[in-house]
C-alpha positions in Angstrom: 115.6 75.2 101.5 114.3 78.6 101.1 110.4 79.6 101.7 108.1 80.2 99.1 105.1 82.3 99.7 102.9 84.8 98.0 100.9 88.3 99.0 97.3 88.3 98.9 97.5 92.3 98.6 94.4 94.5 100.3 93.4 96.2 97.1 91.1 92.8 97.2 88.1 93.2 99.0 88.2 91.2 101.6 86.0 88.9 100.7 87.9 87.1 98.2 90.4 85.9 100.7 88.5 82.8 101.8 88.6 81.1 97.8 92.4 82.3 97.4 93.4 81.0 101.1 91.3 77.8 100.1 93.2 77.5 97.3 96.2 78.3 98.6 96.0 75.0 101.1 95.0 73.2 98.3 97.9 73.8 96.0 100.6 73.3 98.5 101.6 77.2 98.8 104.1 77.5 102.1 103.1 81.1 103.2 100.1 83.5 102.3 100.9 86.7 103.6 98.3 89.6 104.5 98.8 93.3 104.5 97.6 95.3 107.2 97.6 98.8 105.1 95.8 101.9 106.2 92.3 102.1 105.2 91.8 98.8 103.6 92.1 95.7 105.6 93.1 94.4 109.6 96.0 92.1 109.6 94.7 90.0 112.7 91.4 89.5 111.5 92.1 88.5 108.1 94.4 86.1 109.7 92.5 84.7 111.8 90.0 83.8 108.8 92.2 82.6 106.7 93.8 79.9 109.2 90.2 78.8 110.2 89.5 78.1 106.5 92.4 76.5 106.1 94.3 73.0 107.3 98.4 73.4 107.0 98.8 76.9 105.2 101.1 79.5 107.5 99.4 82.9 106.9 101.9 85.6 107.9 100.9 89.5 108.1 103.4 91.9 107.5 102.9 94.1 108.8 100.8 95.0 112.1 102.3 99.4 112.7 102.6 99.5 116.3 101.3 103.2 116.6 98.6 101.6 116.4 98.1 98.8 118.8 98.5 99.0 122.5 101.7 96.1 123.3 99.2 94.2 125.6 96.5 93.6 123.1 99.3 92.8 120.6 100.3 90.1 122.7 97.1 88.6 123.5 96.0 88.6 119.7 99.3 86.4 119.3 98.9 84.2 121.7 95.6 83.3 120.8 96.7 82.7 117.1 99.4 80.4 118.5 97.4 78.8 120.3 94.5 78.1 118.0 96.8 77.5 115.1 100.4 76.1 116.4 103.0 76.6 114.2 100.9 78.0 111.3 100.9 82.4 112.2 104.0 84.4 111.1 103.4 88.3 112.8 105.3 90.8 112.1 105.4 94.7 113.5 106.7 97.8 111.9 107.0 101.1 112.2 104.0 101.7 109.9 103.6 104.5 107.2 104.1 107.9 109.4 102.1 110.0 107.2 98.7 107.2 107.5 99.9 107.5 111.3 99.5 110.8 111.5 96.1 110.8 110.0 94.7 108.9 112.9 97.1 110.9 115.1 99.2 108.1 116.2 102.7 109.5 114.5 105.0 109.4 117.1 108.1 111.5 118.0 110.3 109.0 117.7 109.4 105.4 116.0 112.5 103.7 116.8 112.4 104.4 120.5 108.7 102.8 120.0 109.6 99.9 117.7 112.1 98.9 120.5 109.9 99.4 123.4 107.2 97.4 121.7 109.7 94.7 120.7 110.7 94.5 123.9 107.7 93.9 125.4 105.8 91.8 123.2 108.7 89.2 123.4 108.6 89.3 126.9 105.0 88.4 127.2 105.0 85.7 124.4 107.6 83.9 126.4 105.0 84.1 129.7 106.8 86.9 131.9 105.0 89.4 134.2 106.4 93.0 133.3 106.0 96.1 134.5 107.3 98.3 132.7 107.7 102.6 132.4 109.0 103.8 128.5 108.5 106.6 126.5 105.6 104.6 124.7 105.0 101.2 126.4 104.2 101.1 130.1 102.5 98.3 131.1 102.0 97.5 135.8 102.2 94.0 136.6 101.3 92.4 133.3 101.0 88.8 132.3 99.1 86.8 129.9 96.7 84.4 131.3 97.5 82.1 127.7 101.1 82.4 126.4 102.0 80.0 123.5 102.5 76.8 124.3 105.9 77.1 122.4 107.7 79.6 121.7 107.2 81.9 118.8 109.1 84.0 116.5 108.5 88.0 116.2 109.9 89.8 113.2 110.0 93.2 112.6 109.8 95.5 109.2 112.9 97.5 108.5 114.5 99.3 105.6 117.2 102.0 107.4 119.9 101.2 108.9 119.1 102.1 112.2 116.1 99.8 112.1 118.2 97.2 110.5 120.2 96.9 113.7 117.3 97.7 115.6 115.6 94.0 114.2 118.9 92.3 115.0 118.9 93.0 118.4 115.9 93.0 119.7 113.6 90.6 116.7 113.3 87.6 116.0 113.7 87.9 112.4 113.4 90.9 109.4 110.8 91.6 106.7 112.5 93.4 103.9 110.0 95.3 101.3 110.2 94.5 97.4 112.8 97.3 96.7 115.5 95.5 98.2 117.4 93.8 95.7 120.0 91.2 96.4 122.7 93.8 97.1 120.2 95.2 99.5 119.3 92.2 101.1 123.3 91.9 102.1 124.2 95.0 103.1 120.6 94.7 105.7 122.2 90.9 106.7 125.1 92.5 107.8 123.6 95.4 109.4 121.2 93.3 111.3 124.4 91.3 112.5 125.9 93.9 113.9 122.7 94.2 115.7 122.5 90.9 116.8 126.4 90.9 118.0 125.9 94.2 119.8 123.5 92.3 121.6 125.5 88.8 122.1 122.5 87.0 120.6 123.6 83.9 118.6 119.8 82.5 117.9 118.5 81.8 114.3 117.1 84.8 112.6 114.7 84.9 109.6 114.8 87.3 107.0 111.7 87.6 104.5 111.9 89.7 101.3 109.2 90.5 99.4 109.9 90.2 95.9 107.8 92.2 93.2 106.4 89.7 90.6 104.0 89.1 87.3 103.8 86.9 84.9 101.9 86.4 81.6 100.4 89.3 78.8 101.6 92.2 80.0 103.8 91.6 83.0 107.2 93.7 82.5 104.8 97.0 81.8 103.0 96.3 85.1 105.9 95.5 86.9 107.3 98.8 85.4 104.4 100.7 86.2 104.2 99.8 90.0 107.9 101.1 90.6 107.2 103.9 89.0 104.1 105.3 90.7 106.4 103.9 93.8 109.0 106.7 92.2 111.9 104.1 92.2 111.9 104.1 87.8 113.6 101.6 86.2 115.6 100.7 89.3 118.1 97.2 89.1 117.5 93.9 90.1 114.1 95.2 91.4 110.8 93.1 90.5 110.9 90.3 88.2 108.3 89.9 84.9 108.5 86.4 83.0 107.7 82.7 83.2 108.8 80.1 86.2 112.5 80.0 85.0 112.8 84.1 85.4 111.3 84.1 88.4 112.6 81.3 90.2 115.9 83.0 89.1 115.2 85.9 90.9 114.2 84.4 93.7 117.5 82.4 93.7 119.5 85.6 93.7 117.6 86.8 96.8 118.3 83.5 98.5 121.9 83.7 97.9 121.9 87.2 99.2 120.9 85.7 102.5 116.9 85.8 102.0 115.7 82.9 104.1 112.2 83.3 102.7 111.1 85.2 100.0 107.4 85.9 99.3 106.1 87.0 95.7 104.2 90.2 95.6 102.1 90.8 92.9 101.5 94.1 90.9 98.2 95.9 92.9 96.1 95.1 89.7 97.3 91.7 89.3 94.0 90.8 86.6 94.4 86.7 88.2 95.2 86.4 91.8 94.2 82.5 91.9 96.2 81.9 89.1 99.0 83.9 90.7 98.9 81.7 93.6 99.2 78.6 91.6 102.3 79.8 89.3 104.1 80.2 92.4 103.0 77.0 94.2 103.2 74.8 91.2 105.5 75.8 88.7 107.9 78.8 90.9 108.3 76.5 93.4 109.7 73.1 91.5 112.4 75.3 90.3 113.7 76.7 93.9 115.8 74.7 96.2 
């Protein structure tokens, strides 16, 4: 069965999250996901929040850029989450956007050597190892979290090259694909991140999340065109979906068939009805995917 979820994007203030998480819970939605984009909102906090306001919803935040967050506190933010809220947190890390990095100086030389490093070291301390550790990035002496997860936990990465792609197969738990992959995209990364995950003998399940551009209702296909545009990707294929339940559980179906395990619907930045977005996709998008 694939996962249904939606974004609750950051140009909301942050304040409306508790109503739309609220209702969220209340409408049966699987996933809520949370942005963490430079200069608008933090992914752990609003997290946090929105499982404390809520009883079953998974709240994933896609994605936390690891230029800026020390591996350690990474960890311990995590755990915590885990630990509060079993089974409910999805975290995932990325490289982040290198020109916001490099406004709070945090751009590094190389982000792949960094996104492994960080991998590395944030699975090992989920799973309750003591590592000391000397990298280009992450060094860490004789570290250990005092409160691992009671169970282990998944750790999925953002990717869209191929190098990263392999990257998340090898050394992820699962892959967050952004809303300009369309299904043919979403194969060629499957098989990319398999050669990742053969190059490192790993046979364990691994997830792979696409966001998929979405609106419905009065003006939908203009603000689903306008989006890619100002993104400079035009009137690219099988990108973004405008339309009632059936188009967009058709999308969504492509996606799945691609090899999308969950797919979560992204509305357009000035979506005019993000509550009622949330229920379109928890009460009418979701009857209509298997």
């Amino acid at each position: 069965m694939t996962t249904l979820g939606a974004v609750l994007r950051p140009q909301l203030p942050p304040e409306r999250l508790r109503g739309i998480a609220r209702l969220a819970d209340d409408v049966g939605l699987e996933e809520l996901w949370l942005w963490e984009d430079c200069f608008r909102e933090g992914g752990i906090s609003a997290a946090t929040a929105a499982l404390a306001w809520t009883e079953r919803l998974r709240v994933g935040v896609g994605l936390l850029p690891v230029p800026l967050r020390n591996v350690a506190l990474v960890a311990m933010e995590a755990a915590t989450l885990h630990r509060m809220f079993p089974g409910r947190a999805v975290l995932g890390v990325g490289h982040g956007v290198q020109d916001w990095m490099g406004q709070v100086g945090a751009r590094p030389g190389s982000p792949l050597t960094l996104l492994r490093e960080h991998l590395d070291a944030l699975r090992a301390l989920l799973r309750g190892e003591r590592l000391t550790t000397h990298g280009r990035y992450v060094t860490l002496e004789d570290v250990a979290l005092d409160w691992p997860p009671a169970a282990p936990v998944p750790v999925l990465a953002g990717a869209t090259g191929p190098r990263t792609l392999r990257l998340t197969g090898e050394a992820a738990d699962g892959t967050v694909l952004t809303s300009s992959t369309s299904p043919d995209g979403v194969r060629h990364a499957r098989r990319l991140i398999d050669e990742g995950r053969a190059s490192a003998g790993r046979s364990d399940p691994h997830r792979v999340v696409v966001y998929l551009l979405a609106a419905t209702g009065p003006g939908a296909e203009a603000r689903i065109r306008a989006e890619f545009e100002a993104e400079g990707l035009g009137s690219a294929p099988d990108l973004g979906v405008a339309g009632d339940a059936d188009a967009v559980a058709a999308a969504v179906r492509r996606l799945a068939e691609a090899g999308a395990d969950t797919v979560i619907l992204q509305p357009t930045g000035d979506e005019p009805d993000p509550e009622g977005f949330v229920r379109f996709v928890a009460e009418e998008v979701r009857a209509l995917v298997p």
